[in-house]
N, C-alpha and C positions, 0 to 999 in steps of 0.2 A: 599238197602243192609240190611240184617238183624244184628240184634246189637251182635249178638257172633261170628258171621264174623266179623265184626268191631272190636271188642275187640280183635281179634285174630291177625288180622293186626296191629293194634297199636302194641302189645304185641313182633311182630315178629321185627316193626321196630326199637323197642326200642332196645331188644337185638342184633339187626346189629350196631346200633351206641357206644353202650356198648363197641363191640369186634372191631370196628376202633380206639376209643377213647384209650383202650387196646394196641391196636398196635403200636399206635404211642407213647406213653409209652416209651414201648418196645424199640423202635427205639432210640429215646434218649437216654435210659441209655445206650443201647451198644455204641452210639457217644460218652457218656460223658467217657465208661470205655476204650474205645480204646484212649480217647485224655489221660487221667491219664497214661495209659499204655504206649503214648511216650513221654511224659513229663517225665514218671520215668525213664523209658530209656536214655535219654538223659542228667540227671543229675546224674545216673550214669557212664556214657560215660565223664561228662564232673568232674567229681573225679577222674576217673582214672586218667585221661590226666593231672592234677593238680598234681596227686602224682606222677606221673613217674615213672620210671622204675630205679631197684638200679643200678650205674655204676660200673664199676669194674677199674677206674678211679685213677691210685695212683700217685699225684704229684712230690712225691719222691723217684718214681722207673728212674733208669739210667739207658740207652743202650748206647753201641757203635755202633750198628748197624745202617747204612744208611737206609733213610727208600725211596729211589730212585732206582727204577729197572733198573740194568745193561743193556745195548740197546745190551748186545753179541748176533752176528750172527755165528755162527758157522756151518762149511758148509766142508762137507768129500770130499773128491778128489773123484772125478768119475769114475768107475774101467774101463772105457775105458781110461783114459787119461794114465793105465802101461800097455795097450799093446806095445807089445814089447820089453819092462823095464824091467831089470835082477835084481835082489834083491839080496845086495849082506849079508843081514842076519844081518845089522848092521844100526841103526839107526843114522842117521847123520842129524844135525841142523845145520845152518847156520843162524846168526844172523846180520842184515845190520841196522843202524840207527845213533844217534850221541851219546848224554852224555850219557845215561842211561848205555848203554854199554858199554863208552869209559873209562870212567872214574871208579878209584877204583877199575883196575882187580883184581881177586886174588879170594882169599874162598870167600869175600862179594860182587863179583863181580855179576852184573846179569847174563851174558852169564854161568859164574863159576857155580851156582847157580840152575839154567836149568839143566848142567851136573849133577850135585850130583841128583837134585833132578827124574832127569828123566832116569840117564843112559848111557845116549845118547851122540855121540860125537859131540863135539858145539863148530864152528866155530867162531870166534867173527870179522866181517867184519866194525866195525866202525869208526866213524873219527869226534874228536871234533869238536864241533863249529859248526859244517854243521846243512842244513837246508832239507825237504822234495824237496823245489822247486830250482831252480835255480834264481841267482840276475838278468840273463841276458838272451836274445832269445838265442844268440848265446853266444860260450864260448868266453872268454877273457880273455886274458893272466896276466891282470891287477887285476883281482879278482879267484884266483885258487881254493878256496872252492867252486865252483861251478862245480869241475870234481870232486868232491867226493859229490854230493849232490846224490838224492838218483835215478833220473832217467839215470843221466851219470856211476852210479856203478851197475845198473841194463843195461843198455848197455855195458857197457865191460864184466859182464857176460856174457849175452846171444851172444854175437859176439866174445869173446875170443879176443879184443884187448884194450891193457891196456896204449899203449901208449901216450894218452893223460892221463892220473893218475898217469903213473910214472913219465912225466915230470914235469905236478905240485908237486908233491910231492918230487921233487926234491929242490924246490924252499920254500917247509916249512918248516918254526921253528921248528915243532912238528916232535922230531923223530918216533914218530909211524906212522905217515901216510907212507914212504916207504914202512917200516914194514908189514902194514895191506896192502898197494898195490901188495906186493910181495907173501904175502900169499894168497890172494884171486884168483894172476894170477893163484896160482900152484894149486889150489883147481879143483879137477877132479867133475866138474856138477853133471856129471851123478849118483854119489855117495849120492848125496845130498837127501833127504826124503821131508825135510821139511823147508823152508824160513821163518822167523820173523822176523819182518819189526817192528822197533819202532823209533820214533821222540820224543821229548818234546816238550812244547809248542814256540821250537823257532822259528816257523815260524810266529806263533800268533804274537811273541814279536816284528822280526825281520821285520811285515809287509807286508809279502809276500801276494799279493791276494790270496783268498781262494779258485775259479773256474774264469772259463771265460766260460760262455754258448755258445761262439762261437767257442770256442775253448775247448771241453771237456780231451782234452790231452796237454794244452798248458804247455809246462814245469817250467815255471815260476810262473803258483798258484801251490797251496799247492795238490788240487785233482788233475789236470792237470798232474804233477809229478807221485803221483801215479798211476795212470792209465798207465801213457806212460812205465814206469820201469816196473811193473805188466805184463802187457801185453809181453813186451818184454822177460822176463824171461819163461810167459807161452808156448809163441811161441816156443821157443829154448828148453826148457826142460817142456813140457804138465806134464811130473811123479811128480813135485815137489809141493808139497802142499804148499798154501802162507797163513803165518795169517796175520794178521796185528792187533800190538799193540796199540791202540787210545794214543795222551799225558793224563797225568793225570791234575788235578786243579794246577793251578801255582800262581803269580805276576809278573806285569808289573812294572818298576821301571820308574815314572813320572820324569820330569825335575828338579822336588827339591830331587829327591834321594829318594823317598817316595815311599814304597808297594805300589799296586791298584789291588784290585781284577780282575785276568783275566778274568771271568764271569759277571762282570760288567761294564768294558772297553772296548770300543770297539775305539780301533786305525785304523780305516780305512775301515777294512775287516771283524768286527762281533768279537762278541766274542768269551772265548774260546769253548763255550758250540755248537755255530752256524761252528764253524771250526769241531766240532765232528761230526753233522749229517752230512755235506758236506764229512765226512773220512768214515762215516757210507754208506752213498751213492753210494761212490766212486767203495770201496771194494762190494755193492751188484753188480754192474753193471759190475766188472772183475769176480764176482761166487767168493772171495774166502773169507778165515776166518775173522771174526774181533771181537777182545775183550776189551771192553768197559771199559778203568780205570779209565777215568774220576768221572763216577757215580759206580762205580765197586771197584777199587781201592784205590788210593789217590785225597783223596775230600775236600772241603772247610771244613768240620767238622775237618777231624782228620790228614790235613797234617801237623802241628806240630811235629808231632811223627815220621813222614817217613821220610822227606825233612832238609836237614841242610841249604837250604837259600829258595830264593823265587822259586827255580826253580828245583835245587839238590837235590838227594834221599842219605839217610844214608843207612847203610846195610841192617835196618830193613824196609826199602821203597825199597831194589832189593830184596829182601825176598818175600814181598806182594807181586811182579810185577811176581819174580818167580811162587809164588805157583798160580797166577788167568793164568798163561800159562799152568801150569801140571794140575790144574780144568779142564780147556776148553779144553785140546788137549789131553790127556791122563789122564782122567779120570777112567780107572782100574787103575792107581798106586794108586788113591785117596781112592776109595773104597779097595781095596787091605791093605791099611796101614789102611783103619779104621775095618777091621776087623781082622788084627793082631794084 
């Protein structure tokens, strides 16, 4: 090989290792500047997270608001169920249940209450003491508030015989029960628009079982009852829309005389909150309205204010119960009064 050939090689390989040695350099510092690059990242990922974000968090802000979504179903009559059905231009309610109703008629009365606040002409069909279910399979002569419970006053509607209700009611203490049998016999159905169905928690109290799965209309639980009455009214009058009222929050009164939270007690059959979905259930499976006062209306929070015992509503408790039926069922009067 001649020696400037040689020289020239040497020359060429040096600068080939030059530009490897070069490269790999190169290569490092871009590792070392992408590892700074998430390292920096990641400490300031890990500031922020440190500092948080400002709350808008005020310990000493107060609501009365429930902060529990009402479970109402509310469900329109289906415009086949007025064929047929003559309108006679006049809104008519009828109301079937026990205390809420029975108790305190008058301006504070709830049926009263409904009227003023809807218009409407409002039947007041109720009967102290009663319960949704019945004490007994069959009736007995020995226990009478069981022909005014709510599946035997939902058969003498829809059959038009009142015979057994006015001969219990012959036999009760309470001069309204007559009264209320004698107006209900005279009450012309087909008139009727609209059914509201409310109970208290006294069947909660009173122990009644809550269903029977083998028996989804047995009239002795509390869903059982309604189904069977429900039913029987849709049969006989399809025109008439049914809501149904849930009870609201109550107390069970233990053996030393002592409050108990009805949502914490369970006497037998659940509490009061497990008797609502079974009421909520009940009413999906007949199609028809149901509004929720439990979590809606009068609640473990705020029935102080409504309730004058564990169980009874003052004027301003059939007030509440009024206005969450004229929300749900006539809602242009609602809107209507809030834009005049």
């Amino acid at each position: 090989m001649k020696p400037n050939q040689e020289i020239n090689n040497r020359e060429t390989e040096l600068t080939s290792k030059k530009e490897k040695r070069s490269f790999h350099i190169n290569i490092h510092i871009v590792l070392l500047c992408i590892i700074v690059l998430i390292a920096g990242f990641s400490a300031y990922r890990l500031y922020k997270w440190n500092k948080g974000v400002p709350s808008d968090y005020d310990p000493n802000y107060q609501t009365t608001d429930f902060d529990v979504e009402a479970m109402d179903n509310i469900i329109p009559l289906a415009p086949d169920k007025l064929e047929g059905h003559e309108d006679d231009g006049v809104t008519t309610i009828l109301c079937l249940g026990d205390d809420p109703f029975s108790l305190d008629q008058g301006e504070g009365g709830l049926a009263e209450q409904i009227a003023a606040k809807t218009g409407a002409t409002v039947y007041n069909g109720s009967f102290t003491g009663t319960t949704m279910a019945a004490q007994f399979e069959s009736y007995n002569d020995g226990y009478i508030l069981d022909a005014f419970s709510f599946s035997y006053v939902a058969q003498s509607l829809a059959s038009g015989d009142f015979d057994l209700m006015k001969t219990a009611a012959s036999y009760s203490y309470d001069e309204a029960f007559p009264r209320t049998t004698a107006m209900l016999e005279g009450i012309d159905m087909n008139t009727v628009d609209i059914l509201c169905i409310m109970y208290d928690g006294s069947d909660y109290i009173n122990k009644r079982p809550c269903d029977d799965p083998n028996d989804p209309e047995a009239i002795i639980t509390y869903t059982g009852a309604l189904r069977s009455g429900v039913r029987a009214i849709q049969e006989a009058y399809p025109h008439i829309r049914i809501v149904v009222m849930s009870h609201t929050f109550c107390h069970t009164i233990n053996e030393e005389g002592n409050f108990e939270n009805g949502d914490r007690v369970d006497l037998g059959n659940g509490t009061l909150s497990h008797y609502l979905q079974k009421e909520l259930d009940a009413t999906s499976d007949c199609g028809v309205s149901f509004i929720d006062n439990f979590y809606g209306s009068v609640n473990e929070d705020n029935y102080l204010d409504y309730m004058t015992d564990y169980i009874h509503f003052n004027d301003a408790g059939r007030e509440l119960l009024a206005d969450r039926f004229v929300q749900c069922i006539f809602p242009d009067l609602v809107s209507d009064g809030a834009d005049e």
